[in-house]
Every structure is written in C-alpha cells, then in structure tokens.
matplotlib code that plots the C-alpha trace (Angstrom):
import matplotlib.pyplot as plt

x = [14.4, 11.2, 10.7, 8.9, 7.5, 5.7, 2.2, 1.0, -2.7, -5.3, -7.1, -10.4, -10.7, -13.6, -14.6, -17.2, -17.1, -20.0, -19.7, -23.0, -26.4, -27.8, -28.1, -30.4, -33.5, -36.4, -39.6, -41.5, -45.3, -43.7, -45.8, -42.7, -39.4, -36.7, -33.6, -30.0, -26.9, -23.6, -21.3, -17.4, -16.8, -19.1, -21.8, -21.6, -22.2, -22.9, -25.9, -27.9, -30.6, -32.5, -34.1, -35.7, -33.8, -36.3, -38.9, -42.4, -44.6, -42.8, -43.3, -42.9, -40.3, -40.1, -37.4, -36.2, -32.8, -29.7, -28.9, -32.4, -35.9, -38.8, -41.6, -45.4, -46.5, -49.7, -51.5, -49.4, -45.8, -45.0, -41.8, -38.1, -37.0, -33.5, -33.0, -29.9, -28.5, -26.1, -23.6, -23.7, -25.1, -24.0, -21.2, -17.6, -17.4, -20.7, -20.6, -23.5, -24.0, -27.6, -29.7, -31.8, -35.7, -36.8, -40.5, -40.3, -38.6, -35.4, -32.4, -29.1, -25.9, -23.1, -20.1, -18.0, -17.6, -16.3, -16.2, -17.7, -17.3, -18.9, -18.1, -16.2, -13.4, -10.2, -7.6, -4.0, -1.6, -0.5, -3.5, -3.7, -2.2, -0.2, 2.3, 1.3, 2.1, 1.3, 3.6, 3.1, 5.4, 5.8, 7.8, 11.0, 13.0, 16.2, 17.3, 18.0, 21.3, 20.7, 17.2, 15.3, 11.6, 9.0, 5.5, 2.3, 1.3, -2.3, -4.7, -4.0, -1.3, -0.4, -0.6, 1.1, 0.7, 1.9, 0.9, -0.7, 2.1, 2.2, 4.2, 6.9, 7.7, 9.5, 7.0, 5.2, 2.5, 0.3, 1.5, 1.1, -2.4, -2.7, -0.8, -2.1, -5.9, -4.7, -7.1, -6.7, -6.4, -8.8, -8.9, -12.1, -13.2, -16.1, -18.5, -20.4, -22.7, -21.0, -17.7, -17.1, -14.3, -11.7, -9.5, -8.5, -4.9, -4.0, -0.4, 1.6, -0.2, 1.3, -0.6, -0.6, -3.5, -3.9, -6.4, -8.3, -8.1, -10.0, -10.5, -11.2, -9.5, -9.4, -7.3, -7.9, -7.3, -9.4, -9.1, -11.2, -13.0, -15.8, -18.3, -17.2, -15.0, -13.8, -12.3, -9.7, -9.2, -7.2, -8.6, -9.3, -7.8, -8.4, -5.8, -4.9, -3.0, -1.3, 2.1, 4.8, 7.3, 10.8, 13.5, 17.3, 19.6, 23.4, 26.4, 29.5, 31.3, 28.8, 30.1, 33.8, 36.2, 39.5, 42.4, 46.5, 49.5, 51.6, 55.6, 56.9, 60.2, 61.9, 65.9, 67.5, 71.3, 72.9, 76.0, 79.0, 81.3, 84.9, 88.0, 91.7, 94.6, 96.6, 100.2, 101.7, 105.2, 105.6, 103.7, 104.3, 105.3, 106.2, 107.8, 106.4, 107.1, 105.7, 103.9, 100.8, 98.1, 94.4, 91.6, 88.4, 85.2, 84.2, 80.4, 79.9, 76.7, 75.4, 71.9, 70.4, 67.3, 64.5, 60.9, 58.2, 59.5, 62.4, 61.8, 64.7, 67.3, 70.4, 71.6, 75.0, 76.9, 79.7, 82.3, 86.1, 88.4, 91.2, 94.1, 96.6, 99.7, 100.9, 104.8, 102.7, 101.3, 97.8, 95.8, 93.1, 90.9, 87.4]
y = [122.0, 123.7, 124.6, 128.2, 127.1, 130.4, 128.9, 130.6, 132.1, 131.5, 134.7, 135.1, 138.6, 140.0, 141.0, 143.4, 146.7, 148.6, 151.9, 153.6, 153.0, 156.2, 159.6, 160.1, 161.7, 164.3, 162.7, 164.6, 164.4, 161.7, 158.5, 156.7, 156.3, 154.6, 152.9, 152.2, 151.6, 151.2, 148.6, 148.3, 144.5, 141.4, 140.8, 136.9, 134.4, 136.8, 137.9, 141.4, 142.5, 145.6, 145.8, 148.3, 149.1, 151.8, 154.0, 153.4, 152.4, 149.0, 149.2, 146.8, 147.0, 145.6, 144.3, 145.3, 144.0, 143.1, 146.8, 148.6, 148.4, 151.2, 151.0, 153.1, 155.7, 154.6, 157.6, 159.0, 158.6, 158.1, 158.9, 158.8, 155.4, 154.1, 151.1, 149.1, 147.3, 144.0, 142.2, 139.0, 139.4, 136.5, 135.8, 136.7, 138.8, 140.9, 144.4, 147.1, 150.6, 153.2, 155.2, 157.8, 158.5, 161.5, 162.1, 165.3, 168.4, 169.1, 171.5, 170.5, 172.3, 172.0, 170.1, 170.4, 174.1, 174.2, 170.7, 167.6, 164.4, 160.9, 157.2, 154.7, 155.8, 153.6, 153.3, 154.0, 150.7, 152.5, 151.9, 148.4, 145.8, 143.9, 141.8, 139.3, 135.1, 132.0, 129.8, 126.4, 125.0, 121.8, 120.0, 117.7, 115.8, 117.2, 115.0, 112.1, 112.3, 112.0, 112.2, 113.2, 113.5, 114.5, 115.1, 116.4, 118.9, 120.4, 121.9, 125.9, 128.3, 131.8, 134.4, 137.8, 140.9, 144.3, 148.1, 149.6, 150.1, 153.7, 153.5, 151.4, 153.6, 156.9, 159.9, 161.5, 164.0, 161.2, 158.8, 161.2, 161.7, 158.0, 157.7, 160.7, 158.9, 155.7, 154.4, 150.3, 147.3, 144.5, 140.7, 139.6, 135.9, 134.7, 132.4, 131.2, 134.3, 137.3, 138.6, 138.8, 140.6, 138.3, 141.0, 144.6, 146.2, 149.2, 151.0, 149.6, 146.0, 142.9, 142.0, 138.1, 135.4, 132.0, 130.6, 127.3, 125.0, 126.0, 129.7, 132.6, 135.4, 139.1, 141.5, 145.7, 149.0, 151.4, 155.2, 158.5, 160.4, 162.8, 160.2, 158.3, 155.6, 153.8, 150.3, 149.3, 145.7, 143.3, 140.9, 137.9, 134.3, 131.1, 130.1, 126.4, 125.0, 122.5, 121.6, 119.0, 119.6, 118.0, 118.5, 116.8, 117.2, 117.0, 117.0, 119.1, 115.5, 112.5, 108.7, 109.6, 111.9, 113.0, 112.6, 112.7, 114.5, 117.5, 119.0, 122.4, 122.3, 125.6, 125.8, 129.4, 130.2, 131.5, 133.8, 132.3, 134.5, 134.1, 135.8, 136.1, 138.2, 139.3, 140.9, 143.7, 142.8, 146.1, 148.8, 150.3, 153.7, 154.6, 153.8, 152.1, 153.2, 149.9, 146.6, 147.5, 144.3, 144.5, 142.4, 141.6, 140.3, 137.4, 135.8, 132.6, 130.9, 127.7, 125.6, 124.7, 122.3, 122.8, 121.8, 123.7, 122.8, 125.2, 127.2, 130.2, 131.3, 132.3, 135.7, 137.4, 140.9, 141.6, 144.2, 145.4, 148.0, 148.6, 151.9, 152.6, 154.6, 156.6, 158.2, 161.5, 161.1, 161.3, 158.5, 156.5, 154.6, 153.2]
z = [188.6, 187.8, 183.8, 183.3, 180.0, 177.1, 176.8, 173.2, 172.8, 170.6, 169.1, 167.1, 165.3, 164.6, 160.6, 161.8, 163.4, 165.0, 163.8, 164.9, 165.5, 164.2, 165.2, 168.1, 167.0, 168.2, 167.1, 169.1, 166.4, 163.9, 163.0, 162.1, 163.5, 161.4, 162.9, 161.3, 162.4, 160.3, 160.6, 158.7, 157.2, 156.4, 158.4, 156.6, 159.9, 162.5, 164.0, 164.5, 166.8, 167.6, 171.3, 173.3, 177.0, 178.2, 177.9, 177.1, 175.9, 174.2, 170.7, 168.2, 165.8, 161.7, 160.6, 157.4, 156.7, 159.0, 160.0, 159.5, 161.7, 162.1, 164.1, 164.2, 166.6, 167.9, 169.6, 172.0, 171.6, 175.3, 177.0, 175.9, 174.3, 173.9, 171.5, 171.3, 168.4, 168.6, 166.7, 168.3, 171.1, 173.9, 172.6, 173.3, 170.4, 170.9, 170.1, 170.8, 170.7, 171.6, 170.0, 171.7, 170.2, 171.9, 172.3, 174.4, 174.0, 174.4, 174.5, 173.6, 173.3, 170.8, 172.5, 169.4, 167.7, 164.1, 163.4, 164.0, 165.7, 165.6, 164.7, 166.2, 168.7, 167.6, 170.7, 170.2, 170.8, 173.4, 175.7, 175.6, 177.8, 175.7, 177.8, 179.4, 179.8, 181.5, 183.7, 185.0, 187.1, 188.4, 191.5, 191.3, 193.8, 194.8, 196.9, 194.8, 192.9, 188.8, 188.9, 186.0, 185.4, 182.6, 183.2, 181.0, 183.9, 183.5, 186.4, 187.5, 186.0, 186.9, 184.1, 185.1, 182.9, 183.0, 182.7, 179.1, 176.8, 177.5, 181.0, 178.8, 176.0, 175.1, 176.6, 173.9, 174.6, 173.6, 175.7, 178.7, 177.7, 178.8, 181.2, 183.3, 182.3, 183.7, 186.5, 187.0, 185.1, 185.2, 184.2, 182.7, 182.3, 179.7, 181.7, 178.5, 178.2, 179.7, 180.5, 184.2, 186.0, 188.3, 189.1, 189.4, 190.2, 191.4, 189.6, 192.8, 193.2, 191.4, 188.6, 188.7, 188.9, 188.8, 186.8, 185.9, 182.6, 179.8, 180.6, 178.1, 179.3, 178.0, 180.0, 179.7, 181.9, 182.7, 182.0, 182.8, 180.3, 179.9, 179.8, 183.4, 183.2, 179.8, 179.5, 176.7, 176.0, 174.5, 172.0, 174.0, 174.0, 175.4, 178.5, 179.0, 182.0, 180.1, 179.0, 179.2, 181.8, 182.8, 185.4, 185.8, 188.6, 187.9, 189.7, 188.8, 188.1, 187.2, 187.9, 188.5, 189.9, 188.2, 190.5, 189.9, 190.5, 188.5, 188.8, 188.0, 187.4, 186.6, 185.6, 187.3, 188.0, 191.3, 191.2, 192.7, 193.9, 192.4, 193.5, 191.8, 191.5, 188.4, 189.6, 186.8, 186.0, 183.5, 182.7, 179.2, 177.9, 181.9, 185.1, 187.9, 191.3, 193.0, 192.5, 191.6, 192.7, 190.5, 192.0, 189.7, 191.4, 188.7, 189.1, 187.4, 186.5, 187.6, 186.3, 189.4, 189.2, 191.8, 192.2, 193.9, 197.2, 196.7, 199.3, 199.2, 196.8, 198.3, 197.0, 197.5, 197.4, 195.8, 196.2, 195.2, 195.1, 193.0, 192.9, 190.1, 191.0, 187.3, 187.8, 186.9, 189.6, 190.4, 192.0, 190.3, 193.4, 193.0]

ax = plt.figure().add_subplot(projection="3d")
ax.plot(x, y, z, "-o")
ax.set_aspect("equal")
plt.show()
C-alpha cells in the first residue's frame, strides 16, 4: 500500500541581522552626506553594498568600510534620493533596508508621542507558519496476492502546510492581534536570484502544492499594517522529492488455512419424580381416631450427559397434600 514517508529540511540561519540603515536625513545645503547602517552578528563571509534607487542626480558614493559610505554635493543637490544597503544581495539570504536623503524641505509629524521607536521589528512565533511536510507516494499492485515491492521514488511531492500558529493556540490578546491581521499565506520558490511566489491561499482554500526536485522553498502569510501589507516568513529549506518507498499485501491467513472440529459437553441433572407412602401404626402421647396415610413428593437426581445437540430439557411439577386428624381436634391440611 502506499507509504506517506516525513521528508526532513535542511535550514541555513543567518549570523547577521539588518538592523537599520540610518536615520533619514534633511540635507537640504550640506556638502556631505554620510551613510551607515547597523547590523547585529559577524559580517565574516557575507557581503554589503550601498546603491542608489532614485532620485537625482546619481552621485557617486566612497566606500569606507563594510557598513559606512558618504558621498559630495556637487552644486546643486538635486531632488530627493533614496539609497539602499544589502547584506548579500542575490542570494537567498539577502537582507536590505532604505534610507531617505532629503534635499528639499519638508514637514513631518511625530507618529510616536512620549517615546520612541526604531530598529528591527522581531515577529512573535505566533505569526509564522510553522507546520508544514512533504509526502511522496508511490503505486503498488493489489491485485497480486503476497506482493511486495521497494522502490527509491524521486520526481514531484506534495508539501501541505497550515495556518500561522496563532489560529492553533490558546487566544491571547496577542494572538488575536494576529489573527484579526491575518490576510493570506503564500509559497515562495528561489529561482537562483530572486524569490518568486508559487502560491497564495485564502483562510478557506487547501493549502497543498506539488513541487519539483531540488526546490528551495520558504513559506510565509501575509498581514495588514500601517505601512500596506507585511509578509512573515519562515526560514527557508531546500525540498527533495526523494525517498525509498515499499509496499506488501497480506492476507488474513498466508499459505494455509486452520481447519478442525470442537465438543462441549456439559453434565446437568433432571428431577425425577418419586412417589411413596408411609402408613402410621401409633401415634404417641394420644389417640388416633383413624388411619392416618402421609404422602411425600421425593425428587432424585440423575447425571445426564449431552452434547450441543441437546435440544430441550424436560422439566416437571410437583405437587402433594397431606391432613393430620389430633383427638383435640383440629385439622392440620396443606
């Protein structure tokens, strides 16, 4: 029969965390702008990059170690300029995060009275997808009695997955908080430079796929927030379609049969009706005016033998009456 076989994953973690790639700035009449971001472990075999994604004019930026960069204002200092730094950029592990360099004027507003907020927002486990697995199944013939079979199956699988953690456990308030921000859950595959999506589910579709040998696979669900849609994911693994399958058909009796006979025998008595007379020749301490007769009903028992092809026990009633006649008189009947 077919074998649902637990295919395990193979996960890389990241050392290094993006933390922030500087404040955004008003350099409205400054001849330099300096750029830094701030990253949490050791930077030791990854790689870093600074690059400008708008504005103008393009500028060209120095390089001063693996997290720092400035650039000069020549002349005019042009319009608004974003610049993005990378940790690893192309690769399945690549991290970025912007900076704005405002050249303009602006107003801004506070967003957060008496306090302060910034950094690198760490997800709850709660808001990750965290079960998921891989089946590969493969087909056996039935129809021929015994039959067994093994086989290294490889080609597609289907991984199924479920719902963030937060629809599975107790209700907290901050559980709700995810649940009631819950938009979709996607599947993403790497295609050897970016992540692309495969799949999205609704709350009522089924979340299943089937996917190829060799895939890298990183599942995640979508929420709302103030800034438009946010995706969680899980770290990512690499999915193989292969495994070693086998399949044997059995019979509730293999090669034989069991055949033979049985007896019950039981030993139980019948009552046998007995009857007998005892004539009083003298009665003691008294005179008798007759010949009085007494009758006892006697029952013996008998073994009797049967088999299970007994089919009726015959049962019987018995009954007597007796009367005593005293010179006091008086009768005594029953």
């Amino acid at each position: 029969m077919p074998q649902i076989l637990w295919l395990s994953s193979r996960k890389n973690l990241s050392t290094v965390g993006l933390l922030s790639a500087g404040d955004d700035q008003a350099a409205i009449c400054d001849p330099i702008i300096y750029l830094e971001a701030t990253i949490s472990g050791d930077l030791t075999g990854h790689t870093t990059l600074w690059e400008q994604v708008s504005g103008t004019p393009t500028v060209d930026l120095i390089i001063v170690d693996a997290t720092r960069a400035y650039y000069l204002v020549a002349g005019l200092p042009g319009s608004d300029k974003v610049f993005r730094f990378y940790v690893d950029k192309n690769t399945s592990s690549e991290q970025y995060l912007d900076v704005n360099i405002r050249t303009t004027p602006f107003s801004s507003a506070r967003t957060l009275e008496n306090g302060s907020g910034g950094g690198r927002v760490e997800f709850p486990s709660v808001a990750f997808v965290q079960a998921f697995r891989s089946t590969v199944t493969a087909p056996f013939d039935y129809t021929i009695p015994f039959n067994s079979q093994g086989e290294y199956v490889t080609g597609t699988a289907v991984l199924t997955y479920a719902l963030p953690e937060a629809f599975y456990q107790t209700q907290t308030l901050d559980n709700a908080h995810w649940v009631n921000r819950f938009m979709y859950t996607l599947v993403d595959r790497w295609n050897g430079s970016t992540w692309q999506n495969m799949q999205i589910t609704n709350y009522t579709d089924m979340r299943q796929i089937q996917l190829d040998t060799g895939e890298r696979i990183r599942i995640g669900a979508m929420y709302t927030s103030p800034n438009g849609p946010t995706p969680v994911y899980s770290q990512w693994y690499d999915f193989s379609a292969e495994s070693l399958s086998g399949g044997t058909v059995v019979n509730t009796i293999e090669n034989g049969a069991v055949t033979g006979s049985h007896t019950v025998s039981r030993v139980v008595f019948t009552l046998v009706l007995q009857s007998y007379d005892e004539t009083l020749s003298t009665i003691e301490n008294g005179a008798s005016t007759g010949v009085p007769t007494i009758i006892r009903t006697v029952f013996s028992l008998v073994p009797q033998t049967y088999d299970e092809n007994i089919s009726q026990l015959e049962n019987g009633v018995t009954a007597g009456k007796y009367t005593l006649t005293r010179v006091t008189g008086g009768t005594i009947g029953g």
